[in-house]
N, C-alpha and C positions, 0 to 999 in steps of 0.2 A: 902164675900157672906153673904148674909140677912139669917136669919133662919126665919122662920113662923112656926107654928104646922103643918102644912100640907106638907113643905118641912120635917118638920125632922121625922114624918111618914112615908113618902115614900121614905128617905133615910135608917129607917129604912128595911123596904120593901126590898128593895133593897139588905139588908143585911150587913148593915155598923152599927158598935157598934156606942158607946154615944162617946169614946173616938175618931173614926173615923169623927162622923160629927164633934166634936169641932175642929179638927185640920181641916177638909171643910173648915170652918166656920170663922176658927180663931179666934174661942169661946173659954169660957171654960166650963168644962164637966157640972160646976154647973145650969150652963146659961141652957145647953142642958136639963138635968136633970127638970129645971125649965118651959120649952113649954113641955115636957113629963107628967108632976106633972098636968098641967092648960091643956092639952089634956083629960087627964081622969075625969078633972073637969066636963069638956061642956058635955063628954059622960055621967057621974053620975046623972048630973042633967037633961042634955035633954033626958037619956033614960034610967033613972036607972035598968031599966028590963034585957036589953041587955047588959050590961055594967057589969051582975054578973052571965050571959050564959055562960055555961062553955061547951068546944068543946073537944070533945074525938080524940084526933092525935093517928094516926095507928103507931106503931113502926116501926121501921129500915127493920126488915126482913119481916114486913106485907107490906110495901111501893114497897120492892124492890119484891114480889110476883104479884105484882097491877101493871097493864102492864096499865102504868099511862103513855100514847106516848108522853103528854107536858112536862112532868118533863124530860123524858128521849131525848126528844128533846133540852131542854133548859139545861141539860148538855152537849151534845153532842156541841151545839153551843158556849158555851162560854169554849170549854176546851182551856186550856191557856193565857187567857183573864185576866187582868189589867186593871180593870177601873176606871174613876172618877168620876165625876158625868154627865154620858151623857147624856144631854137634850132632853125631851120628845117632839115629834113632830117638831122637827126642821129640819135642812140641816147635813146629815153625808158625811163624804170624806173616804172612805178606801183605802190607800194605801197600794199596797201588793206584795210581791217578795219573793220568793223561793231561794236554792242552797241544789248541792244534796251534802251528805258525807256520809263515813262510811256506805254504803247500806241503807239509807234513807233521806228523805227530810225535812231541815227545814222551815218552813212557819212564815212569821214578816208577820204582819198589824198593820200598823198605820192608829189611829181614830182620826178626825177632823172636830168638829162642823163648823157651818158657817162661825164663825169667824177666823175660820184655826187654833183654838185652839185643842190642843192634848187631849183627852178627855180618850182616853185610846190604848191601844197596844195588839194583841194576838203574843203570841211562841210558836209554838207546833213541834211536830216530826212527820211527814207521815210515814207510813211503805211502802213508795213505792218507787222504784228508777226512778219514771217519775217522772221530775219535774213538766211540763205541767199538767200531771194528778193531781198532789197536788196542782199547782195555780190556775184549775178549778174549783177542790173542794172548796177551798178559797175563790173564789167569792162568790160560792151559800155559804158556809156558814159565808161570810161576808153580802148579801140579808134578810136572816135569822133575824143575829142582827139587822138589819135597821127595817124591821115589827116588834121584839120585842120591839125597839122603838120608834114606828108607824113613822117614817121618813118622811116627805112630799116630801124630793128629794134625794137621795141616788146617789152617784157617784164612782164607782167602776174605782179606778186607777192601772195599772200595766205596767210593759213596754217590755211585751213581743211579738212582733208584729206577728211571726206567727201566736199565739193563739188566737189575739186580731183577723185577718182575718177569722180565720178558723169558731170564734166565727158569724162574720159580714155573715159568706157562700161563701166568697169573696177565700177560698182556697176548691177547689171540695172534692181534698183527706183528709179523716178524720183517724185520728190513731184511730184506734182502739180503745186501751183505755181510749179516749177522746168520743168517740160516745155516749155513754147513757147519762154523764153529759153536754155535748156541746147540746143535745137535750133538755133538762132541762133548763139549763141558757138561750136559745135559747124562749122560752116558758114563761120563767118568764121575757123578757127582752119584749116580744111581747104584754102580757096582763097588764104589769107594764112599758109601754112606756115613758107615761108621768110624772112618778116617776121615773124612772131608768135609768140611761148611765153607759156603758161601756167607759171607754177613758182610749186611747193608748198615754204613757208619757214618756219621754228620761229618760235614765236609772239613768246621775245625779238628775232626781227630784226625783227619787224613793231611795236614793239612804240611807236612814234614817231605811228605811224600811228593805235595805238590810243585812244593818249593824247588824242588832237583829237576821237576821236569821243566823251571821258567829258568832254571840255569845251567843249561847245557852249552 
């Protein structure tokens, strides 16, 4: 991978230390350290003003009083979440598969840019003993990460066929506790048509995805 100052800012961003981008990178930290050093150059000299603005950050319990809906969305979405460096504005793939244990569900998705490279993975634990209900969840909040990465085409994979019908309208009776999020994905799948597919996949192709959820 090339570094630029402008990637290793926004891998900062992102929240990757120095030692994190050089192993991206297959830098070393000094290399890293070195587009950090020549970053605060261009800001010193092209805006020395701003460059010694100093920004007053609210603490921990002033934050978590501050009914901040993005921050609390964007943890909500990546809970479980392992990534790498997933590509801004490109093509994402999520595959995604459930199994229920122990009175709750675990949820795998695997991520994969255009090139079908694995870019990152979520595991998480549902507290719910629907599976269905947890692999709806899933999608809307696999939909989610795709607009956090402004996505041009997003492809939501799983190989569950009832739900995938139930989703299409193609199954009249709706459970219950699929109604309120089946109307949602239903909705975001309507106004994001030309960005968004659902696609129904045999369960050996899914089958990557399954495995993360039998070992959590």
């Amino acid at each position: 991978m090339m570094l630029s100052i402008d990637k290793v800012l926004s891998l900062i961003e992102d929240g990757k230390n120095v030692e994190k981008i050089a192993e991206l990178a297959d830098s070393s930290v000094s290399d890293v350290v070195s587009l950090i050093r020549e970053a605060r150059k261009i800001v010193s000299v092209k805006d020395p003003q701003k460059s010694r603005k100093k920004v007053k950050f609210k603490k921990k319990n002033e934050q978590n009083n501050n009914s901040d809906v993005s921050n609390i969305l964007e943890a909500d979405i990546f809970k479980g979440a392992d990534l790498s460096v997933v590509p801004i504005e490109n093509t994402l793939t999520f595959y995604c598969a459930v199994s229920a244990a122990q009175g709750a569900v675990s949820v795998a998705v695997i991520i994969q840019d255009s090139e079908s490279r694995r870019v990152g993975k979520m595991q998480y634990r549902d507290n719910t003993t629907f599976e269905r209900a947890a692999l709806l969840k899933s999608l809307l909040k696999c939909e989610k990460i795709a607009l956090y990465f402004k996505s041009k085409k997003t492809h939501l994979r799983f190989d569950d066929e009832y739900l995938y019908r139930q989703i299409l309208g193609e199954n009249t009776l709706i459970e219950r506790n699929l109604e309120k999020d089946l109307v949602t994905l239903r909705n975001v799948l309507e106004s994001r048509k030309n960005e968004i597919s659902i696609e129904l996949i045999e369960s050996y192709q899914n089958e990557k995805a399954h495995f993360l959820t039998e070992n959590q």
